[in-house]
C-alpha positions in Angstrom: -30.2 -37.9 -10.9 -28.4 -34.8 -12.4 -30.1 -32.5 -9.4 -28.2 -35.2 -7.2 -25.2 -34.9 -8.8 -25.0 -31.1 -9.0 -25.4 -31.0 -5.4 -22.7 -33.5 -4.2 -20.6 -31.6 -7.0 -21.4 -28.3 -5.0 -21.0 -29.7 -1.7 -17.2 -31.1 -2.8 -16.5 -27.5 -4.0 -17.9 -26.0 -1.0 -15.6 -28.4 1.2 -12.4 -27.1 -1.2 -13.0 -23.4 -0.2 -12.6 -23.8 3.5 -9.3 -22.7 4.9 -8.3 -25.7 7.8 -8.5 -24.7 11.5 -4.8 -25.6 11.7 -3.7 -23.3 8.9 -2.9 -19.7 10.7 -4.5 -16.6 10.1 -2.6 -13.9 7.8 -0.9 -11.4 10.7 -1.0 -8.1 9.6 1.9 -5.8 9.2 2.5 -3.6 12.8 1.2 0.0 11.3 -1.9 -2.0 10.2 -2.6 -2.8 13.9 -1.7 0.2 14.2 -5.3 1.4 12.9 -4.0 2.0 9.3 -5.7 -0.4 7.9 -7.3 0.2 4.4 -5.2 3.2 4.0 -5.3 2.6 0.1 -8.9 3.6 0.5 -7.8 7.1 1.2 -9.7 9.9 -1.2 -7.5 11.8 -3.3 -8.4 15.0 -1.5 -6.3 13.5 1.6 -3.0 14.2 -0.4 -0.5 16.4 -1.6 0.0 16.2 -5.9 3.4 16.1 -6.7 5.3 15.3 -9.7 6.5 11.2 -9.6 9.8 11.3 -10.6 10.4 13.4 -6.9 10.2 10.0 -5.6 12.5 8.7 -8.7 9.7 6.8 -10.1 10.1 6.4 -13.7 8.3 3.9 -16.5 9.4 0.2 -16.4 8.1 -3.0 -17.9 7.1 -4.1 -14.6 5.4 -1.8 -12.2 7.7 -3.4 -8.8 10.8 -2.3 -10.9 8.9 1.5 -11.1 8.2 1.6 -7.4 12.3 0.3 -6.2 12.9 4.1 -5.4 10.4 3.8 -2.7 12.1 0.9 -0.7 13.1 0.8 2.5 15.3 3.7 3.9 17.3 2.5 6.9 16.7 2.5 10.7 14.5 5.0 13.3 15.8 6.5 15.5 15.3 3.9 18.0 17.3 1.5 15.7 14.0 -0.3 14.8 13.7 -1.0 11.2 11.1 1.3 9.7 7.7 -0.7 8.5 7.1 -0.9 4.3 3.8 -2.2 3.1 2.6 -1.7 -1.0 -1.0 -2.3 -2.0 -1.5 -2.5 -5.9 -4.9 -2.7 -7.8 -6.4 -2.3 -10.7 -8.2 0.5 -11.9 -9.3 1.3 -14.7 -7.3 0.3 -17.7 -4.4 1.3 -15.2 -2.8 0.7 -12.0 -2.9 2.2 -8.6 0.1 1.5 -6.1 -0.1 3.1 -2.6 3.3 2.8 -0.5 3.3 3.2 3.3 6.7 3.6 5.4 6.0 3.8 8.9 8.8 4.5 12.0 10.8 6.4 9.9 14.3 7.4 10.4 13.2 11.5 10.8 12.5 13.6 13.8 9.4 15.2 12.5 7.5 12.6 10.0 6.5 9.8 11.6 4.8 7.8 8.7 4.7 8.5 5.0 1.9 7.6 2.8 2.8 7.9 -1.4 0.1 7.1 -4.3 1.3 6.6 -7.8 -0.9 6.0 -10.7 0.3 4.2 -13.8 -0.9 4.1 -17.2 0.1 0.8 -19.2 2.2 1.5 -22.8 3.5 -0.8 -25.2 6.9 -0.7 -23.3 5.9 -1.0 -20.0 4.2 0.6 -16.7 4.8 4.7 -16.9 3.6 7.2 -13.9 1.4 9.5 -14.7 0.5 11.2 -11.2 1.7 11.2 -7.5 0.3 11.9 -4.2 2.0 11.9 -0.7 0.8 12.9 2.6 1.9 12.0 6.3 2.1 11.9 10.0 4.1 14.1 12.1 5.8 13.1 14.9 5.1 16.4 17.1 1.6 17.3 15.9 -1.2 18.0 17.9 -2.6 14.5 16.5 0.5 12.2 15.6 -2.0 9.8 13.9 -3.7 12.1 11.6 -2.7 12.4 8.1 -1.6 15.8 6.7 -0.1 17.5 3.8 0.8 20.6 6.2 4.7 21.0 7.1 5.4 19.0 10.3 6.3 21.0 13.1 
């Protein structure tokens, strides 16, 4: 009796888990298509250090409040509003945010990619390193990554 019961128990659970066919898929942000995706996966090695408050990102008690310098900057060139996308995860007993701006408003950098890492304090969320690195409009390879000065 309780082995039939723990299976019609699993079977409802099983049931609750499954997205409907008529729910849609999550669409994924245009520089994703783009073949960007997983670009919080990116080894250290891929970036430049540089100090966080170049970026104006200072402690807060909430990490999105930390990260505001990095929002959106205005139109490309083309008038088409650049892309934003943040990825934030855990690691450690801190955090880990990667930004991405893509279509950028600049004749040489296409895309910029910056990394902060947080450490958590009584008073709030406080950036301890930063990374950047990005994509150059006139390189050789306009989707790689680099850290070198865009021609």
């Amino acid at each position: 009796m309780r082995a039939s019961l723990f299976i019609c128990v699993l079977a409802v659970l099983a049931g609750c888990q499954r997205r409907p066919d008529d729910q849609p898929a999550r669409k994924e942000s245009p520089q994703t298509i783009a073949g960007d995706l997983g670009y919080w996966e990116a080894p250290a090695s891929e970036f430049e250090a540089v100090e966080p408050t170049v970026f104006g990102v200072v402690g807060s008690p909430a990490v999105w409040d930390a990260l505001a310098p990095l929002g959106r900057r205005g139109l490309a060139a083309d008038e088409t509003p650049e892309t934003l996308d943040a990825h934030i995860r855990v690691e450690g007993e801190g955090l880990v945010a990667d930004v991405l701006h893509a279509n950028l408003a600049d004749d040489a950098i296409s895309a910029e990619h910056v990394r902060i890492e947080f450490r958590r304090e009584p008073e709030g969320w406080f950036p301890t390193n930063a990374y950047r690195r990005h994509k150059c409009r006139r390189a050789r390879e306009p989707a790689a990554w680099s850290t070198a000065l865009c021609p």
